[in-house]
DRENDRENBA-249038 format. One line per field, with one value per residue (C-alpha): residue in one letter; x, y, z. Coordinates in steps of 0.25 Angstrom, whole numbers, plus 2048, in hexadecimal, padded with zeros to 3 digits. Each point is the difference from the previous one (the first is absolute). Layout:
N
numar <- A / ...
xx <- X / ...
yy <- Y / ...
zz <- Z / ...
END
This chain:
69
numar <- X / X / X / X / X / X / X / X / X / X / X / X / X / X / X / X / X / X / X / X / X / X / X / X / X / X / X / X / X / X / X / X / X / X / X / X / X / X / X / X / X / X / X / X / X / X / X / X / X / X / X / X / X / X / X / X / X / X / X / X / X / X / X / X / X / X / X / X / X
xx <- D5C / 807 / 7FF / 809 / 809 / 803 / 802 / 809 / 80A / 7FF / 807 / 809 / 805 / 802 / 807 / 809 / 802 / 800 / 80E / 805 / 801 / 805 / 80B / 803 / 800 / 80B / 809 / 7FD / 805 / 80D / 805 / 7FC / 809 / 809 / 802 / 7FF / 80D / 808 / 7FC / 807 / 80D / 801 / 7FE / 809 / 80B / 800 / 801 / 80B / 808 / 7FB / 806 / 80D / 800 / 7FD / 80C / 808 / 7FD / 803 / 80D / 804 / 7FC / 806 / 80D / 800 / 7FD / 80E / 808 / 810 / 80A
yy <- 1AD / 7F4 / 80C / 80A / 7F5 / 7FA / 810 / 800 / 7F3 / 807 / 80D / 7F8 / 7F8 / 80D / 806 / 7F4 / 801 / 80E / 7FE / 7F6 / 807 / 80C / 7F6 / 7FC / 80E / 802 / 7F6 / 800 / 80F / 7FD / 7F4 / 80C / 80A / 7F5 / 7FB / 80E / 802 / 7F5 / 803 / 810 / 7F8 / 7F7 / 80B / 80A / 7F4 / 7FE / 80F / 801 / 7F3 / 806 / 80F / 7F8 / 7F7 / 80C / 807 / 7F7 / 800 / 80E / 7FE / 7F5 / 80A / 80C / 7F6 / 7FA / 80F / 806 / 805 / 7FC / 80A
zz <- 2BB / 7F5 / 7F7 / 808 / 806 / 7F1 / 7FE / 809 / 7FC / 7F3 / 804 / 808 / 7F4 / 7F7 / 80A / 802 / 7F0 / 800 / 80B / 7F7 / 7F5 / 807 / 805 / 7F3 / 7F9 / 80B / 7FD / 7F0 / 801 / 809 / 7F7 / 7F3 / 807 / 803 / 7F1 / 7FC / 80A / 7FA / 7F2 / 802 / 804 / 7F7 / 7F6 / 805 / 802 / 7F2 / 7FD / 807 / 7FA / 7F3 / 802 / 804 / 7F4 / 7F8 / 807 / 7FE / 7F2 / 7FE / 807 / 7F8 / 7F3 / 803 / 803 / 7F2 / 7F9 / 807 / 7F8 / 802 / 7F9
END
């Protein structure tokens, strides 16, 4: 009978680590996609000021190679 009742606080206590980790595999891969989220704008922010500044660039180029007759 102690045998099958310490059995029993055993699977108790690895299904309550089993949940937890569970719970924190959850919110590991929310704040992952988060992070993952915020890295793609920053990125695509900065290629966006980059194509303007190379545009710009190009602009201020072609404006120096015109020729005046």
């Amino acid at each position: 009978m102690n045998n099958e009742l310490e059995v029993n606080v055993l699977i108790s206590i690895l299904q309550k680590k089993v949940t937890d980790l569970t719970l924190t595999n959850v919110v590991l891969e929310a704040r992952i996609k988060d992070l993952s989220n915020r890295l793609n704008s920053i990125i695509e922010t900065e290629n966006a000021i980059n194509g303007k500044q190379n545009q710009a660039k190009e602009i201020h180029n072609s404006e120096l190679g015109t020729d005046d007759f």
